[in-house]
C-alpha positions as CSV (number, residue, x, y, z in Angstrom):
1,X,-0.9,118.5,170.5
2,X,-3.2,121.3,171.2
3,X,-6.0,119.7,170.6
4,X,-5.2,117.5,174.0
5,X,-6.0,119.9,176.3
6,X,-9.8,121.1,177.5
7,X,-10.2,125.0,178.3
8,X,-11.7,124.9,181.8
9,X,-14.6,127.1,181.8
10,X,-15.4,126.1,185.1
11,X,-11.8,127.9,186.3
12,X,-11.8,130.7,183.6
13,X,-12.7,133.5,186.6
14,X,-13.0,133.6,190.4
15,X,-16.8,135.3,190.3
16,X,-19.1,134.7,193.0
17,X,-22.1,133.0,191.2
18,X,-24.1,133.2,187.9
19,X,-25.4,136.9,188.9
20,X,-21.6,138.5,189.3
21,X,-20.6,136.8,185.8
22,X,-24.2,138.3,184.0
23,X,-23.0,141.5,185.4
24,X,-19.5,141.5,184.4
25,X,-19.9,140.0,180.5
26,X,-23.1,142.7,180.3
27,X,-20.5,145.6,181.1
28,X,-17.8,143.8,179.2
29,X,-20.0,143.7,175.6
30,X,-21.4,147.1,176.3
31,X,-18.0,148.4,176.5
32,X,-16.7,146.9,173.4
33,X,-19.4,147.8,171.3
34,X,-18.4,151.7,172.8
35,X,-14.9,151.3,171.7
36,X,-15.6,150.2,168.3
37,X,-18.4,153.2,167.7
38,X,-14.7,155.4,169.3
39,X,-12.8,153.5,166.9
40,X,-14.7,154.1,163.6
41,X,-15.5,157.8,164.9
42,X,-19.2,157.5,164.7
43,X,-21.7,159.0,167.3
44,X,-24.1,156.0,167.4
45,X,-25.3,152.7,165.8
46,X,-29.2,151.6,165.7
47,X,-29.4,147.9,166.0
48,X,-32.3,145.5,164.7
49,X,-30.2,142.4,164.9
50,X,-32.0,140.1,167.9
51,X,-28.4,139.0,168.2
52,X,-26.4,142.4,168.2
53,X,-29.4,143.8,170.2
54,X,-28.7,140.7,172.8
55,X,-24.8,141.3,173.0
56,X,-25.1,144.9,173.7
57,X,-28.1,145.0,176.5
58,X,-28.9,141.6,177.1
59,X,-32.6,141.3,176.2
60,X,-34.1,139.0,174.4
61,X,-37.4,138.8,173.1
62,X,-38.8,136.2,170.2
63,X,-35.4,136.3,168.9
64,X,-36.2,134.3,165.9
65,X,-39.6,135.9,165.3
66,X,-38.1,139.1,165.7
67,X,-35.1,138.6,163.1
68,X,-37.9,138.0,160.1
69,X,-40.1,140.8,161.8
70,X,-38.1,144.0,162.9
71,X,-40.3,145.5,165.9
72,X,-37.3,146.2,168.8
73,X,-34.3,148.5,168.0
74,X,-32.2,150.0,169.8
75,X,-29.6,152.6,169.3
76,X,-26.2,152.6,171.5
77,X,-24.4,155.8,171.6
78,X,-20.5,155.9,171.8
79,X,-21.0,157.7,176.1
80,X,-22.9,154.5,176.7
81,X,-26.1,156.2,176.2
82,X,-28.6,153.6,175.3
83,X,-32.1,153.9,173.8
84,X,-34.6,151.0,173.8
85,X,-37.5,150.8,171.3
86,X,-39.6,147.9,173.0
87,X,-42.3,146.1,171.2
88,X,-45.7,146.3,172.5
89,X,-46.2,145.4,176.0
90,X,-43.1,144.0,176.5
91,X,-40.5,146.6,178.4
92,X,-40.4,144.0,181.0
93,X,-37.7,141.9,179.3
94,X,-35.5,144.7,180.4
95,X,-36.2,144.3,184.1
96,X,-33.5,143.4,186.6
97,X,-31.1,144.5,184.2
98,X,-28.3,147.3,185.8
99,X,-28.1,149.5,183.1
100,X,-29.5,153.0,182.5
101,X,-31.9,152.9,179.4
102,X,-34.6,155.2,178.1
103,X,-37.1,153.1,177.0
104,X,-39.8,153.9,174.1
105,X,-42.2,152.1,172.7
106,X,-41.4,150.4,169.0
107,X,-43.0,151.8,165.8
108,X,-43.3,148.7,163.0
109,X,-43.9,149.5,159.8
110,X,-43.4,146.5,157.6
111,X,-46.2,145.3,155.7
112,X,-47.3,142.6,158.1
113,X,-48.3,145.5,161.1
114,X,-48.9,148.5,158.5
115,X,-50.5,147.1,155.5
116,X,-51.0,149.6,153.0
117,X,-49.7,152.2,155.7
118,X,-46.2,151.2,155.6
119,X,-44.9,154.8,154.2
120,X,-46.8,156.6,156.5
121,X,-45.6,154.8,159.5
122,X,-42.2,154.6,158.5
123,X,-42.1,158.7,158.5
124,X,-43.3,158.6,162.0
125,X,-40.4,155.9,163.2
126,X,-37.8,157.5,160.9
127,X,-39.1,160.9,162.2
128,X,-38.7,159.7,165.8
129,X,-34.9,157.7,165.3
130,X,-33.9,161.1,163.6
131,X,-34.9,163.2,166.7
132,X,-33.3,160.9,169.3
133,X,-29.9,160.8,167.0
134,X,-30.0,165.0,166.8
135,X,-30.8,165.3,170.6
136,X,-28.1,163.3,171.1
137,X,-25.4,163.8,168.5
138,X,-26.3,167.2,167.5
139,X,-22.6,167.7,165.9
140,X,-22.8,164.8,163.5
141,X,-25.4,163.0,161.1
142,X,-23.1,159.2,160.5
143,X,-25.2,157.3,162.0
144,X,-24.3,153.5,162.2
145,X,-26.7,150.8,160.8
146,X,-26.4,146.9,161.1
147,X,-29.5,146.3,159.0
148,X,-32.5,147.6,157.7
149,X,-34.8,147.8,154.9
150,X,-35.0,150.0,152.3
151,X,-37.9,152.2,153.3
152,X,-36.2,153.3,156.7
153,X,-32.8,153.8,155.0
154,X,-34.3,156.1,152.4
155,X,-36.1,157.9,155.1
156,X,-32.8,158.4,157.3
157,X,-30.9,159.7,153.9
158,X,-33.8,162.0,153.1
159,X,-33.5,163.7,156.5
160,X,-29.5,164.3,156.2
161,X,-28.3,160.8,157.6
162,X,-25.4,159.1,156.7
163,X,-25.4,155.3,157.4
164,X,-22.8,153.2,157.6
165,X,-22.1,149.5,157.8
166,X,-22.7,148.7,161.5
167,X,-22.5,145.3,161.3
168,X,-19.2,145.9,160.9
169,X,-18.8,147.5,164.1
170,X,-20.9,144.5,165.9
171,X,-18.4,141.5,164.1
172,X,-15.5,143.5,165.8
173,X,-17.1,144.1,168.7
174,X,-18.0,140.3,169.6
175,X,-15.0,138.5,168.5
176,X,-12.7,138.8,171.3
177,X,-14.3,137.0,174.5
178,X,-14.2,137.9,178.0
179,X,-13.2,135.5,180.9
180,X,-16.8,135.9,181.6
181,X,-18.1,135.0,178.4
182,X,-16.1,131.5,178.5
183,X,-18.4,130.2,181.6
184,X,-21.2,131.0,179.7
185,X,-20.2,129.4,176.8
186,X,-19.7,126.3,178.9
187,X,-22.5,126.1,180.3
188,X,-24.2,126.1,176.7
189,X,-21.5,123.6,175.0
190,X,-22.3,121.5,178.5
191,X,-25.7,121.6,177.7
192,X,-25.1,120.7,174.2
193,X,-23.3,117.8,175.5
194,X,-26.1,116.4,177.5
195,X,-28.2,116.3,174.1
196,X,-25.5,114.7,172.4
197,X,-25.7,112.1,174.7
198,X,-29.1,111.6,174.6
199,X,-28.9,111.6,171.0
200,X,-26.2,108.5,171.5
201,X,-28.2,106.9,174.0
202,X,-31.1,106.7,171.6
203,X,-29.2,105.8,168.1
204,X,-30.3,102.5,166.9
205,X,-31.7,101.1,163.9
206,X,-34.9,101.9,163.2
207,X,-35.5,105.3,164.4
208,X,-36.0,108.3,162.3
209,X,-33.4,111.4,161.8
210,X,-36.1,113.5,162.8
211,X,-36.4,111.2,166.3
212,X,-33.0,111.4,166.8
213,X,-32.7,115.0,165.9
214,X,-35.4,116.0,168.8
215,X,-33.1,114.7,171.4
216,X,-31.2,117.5,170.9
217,X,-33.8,120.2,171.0
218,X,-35.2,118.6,174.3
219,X,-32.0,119.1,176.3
220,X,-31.2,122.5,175.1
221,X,-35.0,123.7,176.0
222,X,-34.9,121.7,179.1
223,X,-31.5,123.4,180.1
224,X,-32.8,126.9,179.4
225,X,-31.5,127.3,176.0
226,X,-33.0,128.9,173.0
227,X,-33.6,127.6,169.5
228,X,-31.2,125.5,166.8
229,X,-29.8,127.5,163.4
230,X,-30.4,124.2,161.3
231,X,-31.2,120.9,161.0
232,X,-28.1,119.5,159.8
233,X,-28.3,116.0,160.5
234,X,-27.8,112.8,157.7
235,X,-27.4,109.0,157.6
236,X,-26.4,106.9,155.1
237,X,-25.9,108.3,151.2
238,X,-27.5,111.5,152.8
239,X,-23.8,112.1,154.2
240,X,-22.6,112.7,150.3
241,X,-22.9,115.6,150.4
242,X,-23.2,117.5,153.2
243,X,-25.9,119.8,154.3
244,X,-28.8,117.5,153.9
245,X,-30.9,118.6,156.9
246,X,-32.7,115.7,159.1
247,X,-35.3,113.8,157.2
248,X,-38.1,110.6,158.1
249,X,-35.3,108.6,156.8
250,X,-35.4,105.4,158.9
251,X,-31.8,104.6,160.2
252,X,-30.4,101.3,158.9
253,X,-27.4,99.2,160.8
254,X,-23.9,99.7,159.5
255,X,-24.3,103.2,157.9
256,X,-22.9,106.1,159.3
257,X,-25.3,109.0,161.5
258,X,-23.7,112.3,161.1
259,X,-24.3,115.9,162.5
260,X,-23.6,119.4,163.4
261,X,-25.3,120.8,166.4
262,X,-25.4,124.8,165.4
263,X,-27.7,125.0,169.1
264,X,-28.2,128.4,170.7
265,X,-28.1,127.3,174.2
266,X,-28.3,129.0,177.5
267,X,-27.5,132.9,177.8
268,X,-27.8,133.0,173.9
269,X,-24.6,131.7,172.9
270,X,-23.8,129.2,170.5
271,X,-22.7,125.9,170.9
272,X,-20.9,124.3,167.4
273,X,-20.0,120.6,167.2
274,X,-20.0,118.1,164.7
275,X,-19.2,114.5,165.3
276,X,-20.2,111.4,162.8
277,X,-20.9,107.9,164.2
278,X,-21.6,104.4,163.1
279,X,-25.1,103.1,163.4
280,X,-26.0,99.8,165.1
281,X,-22.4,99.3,166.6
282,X,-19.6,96.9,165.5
283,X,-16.4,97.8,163.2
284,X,-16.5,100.1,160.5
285,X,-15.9,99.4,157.5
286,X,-12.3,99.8,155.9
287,X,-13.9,102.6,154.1
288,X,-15.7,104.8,156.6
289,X,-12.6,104.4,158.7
290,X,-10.6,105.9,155.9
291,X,-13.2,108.7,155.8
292,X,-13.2,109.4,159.3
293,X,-9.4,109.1,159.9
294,X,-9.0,111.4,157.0
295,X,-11.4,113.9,158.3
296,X,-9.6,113.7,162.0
297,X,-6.5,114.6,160.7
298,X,-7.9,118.0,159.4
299,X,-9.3,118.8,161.9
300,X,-6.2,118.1,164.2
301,X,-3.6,119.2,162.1
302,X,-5.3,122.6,161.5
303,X,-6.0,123.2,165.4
304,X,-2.7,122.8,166.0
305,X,-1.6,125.5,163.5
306,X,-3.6,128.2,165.0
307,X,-1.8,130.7,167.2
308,X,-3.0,134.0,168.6
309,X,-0.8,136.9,165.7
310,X,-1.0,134.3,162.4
311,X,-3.4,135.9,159.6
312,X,-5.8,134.3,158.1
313,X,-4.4,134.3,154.8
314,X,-1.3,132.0,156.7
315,X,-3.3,129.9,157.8
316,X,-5.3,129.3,154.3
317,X,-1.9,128.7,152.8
318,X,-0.3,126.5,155.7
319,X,-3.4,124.2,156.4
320,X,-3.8,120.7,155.9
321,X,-3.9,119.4,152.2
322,X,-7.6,118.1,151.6
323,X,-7.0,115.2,148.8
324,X,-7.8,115.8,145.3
325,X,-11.1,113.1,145.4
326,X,-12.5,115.0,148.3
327,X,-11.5,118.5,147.5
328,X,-14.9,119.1,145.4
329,X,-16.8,117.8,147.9
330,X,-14.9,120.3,150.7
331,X,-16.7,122.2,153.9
332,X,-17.3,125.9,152.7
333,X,-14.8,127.3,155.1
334,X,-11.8,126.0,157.0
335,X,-12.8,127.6,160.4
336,X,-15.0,130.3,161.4
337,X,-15.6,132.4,164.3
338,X,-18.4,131.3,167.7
339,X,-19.8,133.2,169.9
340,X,-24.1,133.9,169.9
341,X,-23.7,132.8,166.5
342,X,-21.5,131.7,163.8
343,X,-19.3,134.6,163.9
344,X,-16.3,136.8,162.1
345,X,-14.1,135.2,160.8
346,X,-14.8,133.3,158.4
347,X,-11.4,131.3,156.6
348,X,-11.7,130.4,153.3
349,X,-9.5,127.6,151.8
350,X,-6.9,128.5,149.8
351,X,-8.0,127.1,146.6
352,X,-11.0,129.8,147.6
353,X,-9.0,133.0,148.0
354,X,-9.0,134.7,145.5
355,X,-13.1,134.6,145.6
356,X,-13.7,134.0,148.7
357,X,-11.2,134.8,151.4
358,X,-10.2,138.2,153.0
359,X,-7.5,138.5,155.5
360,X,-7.2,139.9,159.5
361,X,-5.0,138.3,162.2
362,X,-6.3,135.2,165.1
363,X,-6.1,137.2,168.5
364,X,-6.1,135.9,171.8
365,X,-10.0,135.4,173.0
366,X,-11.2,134.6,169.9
367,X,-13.4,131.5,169.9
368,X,-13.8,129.5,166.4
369,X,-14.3,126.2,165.5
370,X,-12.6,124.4,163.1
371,X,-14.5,122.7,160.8
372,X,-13.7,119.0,158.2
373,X,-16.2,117.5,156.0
374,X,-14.9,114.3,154.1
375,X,-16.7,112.9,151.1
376,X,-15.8,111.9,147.8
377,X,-17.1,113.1,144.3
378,X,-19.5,110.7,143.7
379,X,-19.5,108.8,146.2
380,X,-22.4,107.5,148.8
381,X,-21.1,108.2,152.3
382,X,-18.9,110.9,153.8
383,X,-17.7,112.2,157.5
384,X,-18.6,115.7,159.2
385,X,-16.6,116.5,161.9
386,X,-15.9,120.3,163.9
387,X,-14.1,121.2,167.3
388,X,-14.9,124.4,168.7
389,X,-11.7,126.1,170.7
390,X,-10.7,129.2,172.3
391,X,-7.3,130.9,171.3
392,X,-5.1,131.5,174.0
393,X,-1.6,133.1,174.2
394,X,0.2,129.1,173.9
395,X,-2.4,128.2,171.1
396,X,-6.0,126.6,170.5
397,X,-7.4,124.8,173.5
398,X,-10.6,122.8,172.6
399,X,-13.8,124.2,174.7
400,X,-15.7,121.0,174.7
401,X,-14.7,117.4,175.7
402,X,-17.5,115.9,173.2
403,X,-15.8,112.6,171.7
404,X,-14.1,111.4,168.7
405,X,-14.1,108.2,167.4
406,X,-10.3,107.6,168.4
407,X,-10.7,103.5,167.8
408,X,-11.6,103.8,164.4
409,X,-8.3,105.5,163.7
């Protein structure tokens, strides 16, 4: 089975410390967001995305804060010429770094920092991005974008710019991971694990979601990492469904605790794992363990289908058969891809296609997880379980050595 086997970050590369990695994976995701701007035949893409902005340089800087308020951007040209927008004060997040930057200071002109002014400030930044991108690309006017609003983008147009999807470009770019990036990754999922740990250490009757939820956050700020996408956890009938986030539900024996990490950890990358236990100790009941064998076998079954060449749309059709009382209830995707965030792909079921589902092809380096939610129509208790894997040239090799309930089965 391919699920046996744990990827060794630990062994992915012979580097000589932390320092030789961060230097390798920076040059690495640099270079691949170069090839895609070659690939697509445009000059330059201007990022806003704290994510996209962290793959390509490395910086980071109120990531959360800064994806509701846009005040860094940065624009990567297809040489490798970058230029940094910084937002006030802060153009020492890009020290120690070994790359060659111009560095500018950010203009903001959303209605928070400009008020009423908004307009006229966004003809001085759009005046400014138009000047760099000429000076620059003085032979071209497709400039890429992976988001903005609609005040800059009418401003670029206005002034002979052609923007295109860049967060196209970025998807591309970040799906296949380095050697380098896989140690990093570890170290997030490892500190992941320690909060899952924690978290099992502390499960007993009585305590609140929310208590049990914050043994999470504490490990991954302890460890270095960054901030959690959700709150996804549930007990009891707040497992039927999913996607009830973590409440001041008290905890009662006998009911089952389940989660779904979603933790941005150390070096900004993503750690995704979902398991589902029983609270209080003791046997199952006949029932959850129906729920959770159910839910182990999709999971399984599907990691073992994945190979590095099979399209998406093959794997839709081929993967395993969710029964017909839990197929209303279903997870929104069967896998998707990891990295600093959910990532591309994302695989729709196949009685999704036609609405939902697009097709590519699973390449070697791509890390996913693969996801099972098991809960029927109706009914008051249900099992959330995901496995996040790297695809190598044999198959998918699970990146964490988290637990499954293996007795209940």
């Amino acid at each position: 089975m391919a699920g046996d086997q744990l990827f060794d970050t630990d062994n992915a590369v012979e580097l000589d410390g932390k320092d030789v990695i961060l230097r390798d994976v920076r040059a690495y995701r640099l270079a691949r967001v170069q090839q895609q701007l070659l690939r697509h035949k445009v000059p330059a893409i201007l990022l806003y995305d704290p994510v996209n902005i962290r793959y390509a340089t490395d910086t980071s800087n109120m990531q959360v804060w800064a994806g509701r308020n846009p005040s860094r951007y940065v624009m990567i040209f297809a040489d490798g010429r970058v230029v940094a927008w910084e937002f006030h004060s802060c153009e020492h997040v890009w020290d120690g770094l070994d790359l060659h930057v111009e560095l500018r200071s950010a203009v903001s002109w959303t209605f928070f920092n400009a008020g009423h002014a908004a307009e006229s400030r966004a003809e001085v930044w759009g005046a400014e991005v138009v000047d760099v991108f000429r000076k620059h690309a003085p032979n071209d006017c497709r400039l890429a974008v992976d988001r903005l609003d609609p005040m800059g983008a009418a401003y670029l147009q206005k002034n002979g710019l052609t923007l295109l999807d860049g967060q196209v470009l970025m998807e591309e770019a970040r799906a296949i991971k380095s050697a380098g990036e896989l140690v990093l990754i570890g170290e997030s999922l490892r500190t992941c694990e320690k909060g899952i740990e924690r978290m099992q250490r502390e499960l007993r009757p009585g305590i609140t979601e929310q208590d049990l939820w914050a043994n999470l956050h504490f490990e991954n700020i302890r460890h270095g990492g960054e901030w959690i996408e959700t709150r996804l956890l549930a007990s009891g009938d707040r497992t039927n469904p999913w996607m009830h986030e973590c409440s001041a539900r008290t905890l009662q024996a006998g009911e089952l605790l389940a989660f779904d990490t979603d933790m941005v950890g150390p070096n900004g990358y993503c750690s995704d794992i979902s398991r589902t236990w029983l609270v209080g100790g003791g046997r199952p009941s006949d029932e959850q363990r129906r729920l959770y064998e159910t839910a182990y076998k999709q999971v399984h079954f599907n990691m073992d289908l994945l190979r590095p060449g099979m399209t998406f749309r093959e794997f839709s059709d081929k993967a395993w058969k969710i029964p017909e009382q839990f197929l209303k209830n279903r997870y929104c995707c069967l896998a998707h891809g990891i990295g600093m965030v959910d990532e591309y792909p994302s695989i729709a079921h196949q009685v999704d296609w036609d609405s939902a589902g697009y097709d590519g092809q699973f390449e070697t380096g791509m890390t996913l997880c693969v996801e099972s939610y098991i809960g029927a129509d109706g009914g008051t208790q249900g099992v959330k379980l995901e496995q996040q894997v790297v695809l190598t040239e044999h198959g998918c090799v699970p990146l964490t050595a988290c637990s499954f309930e293996t007795d209940w089965l």
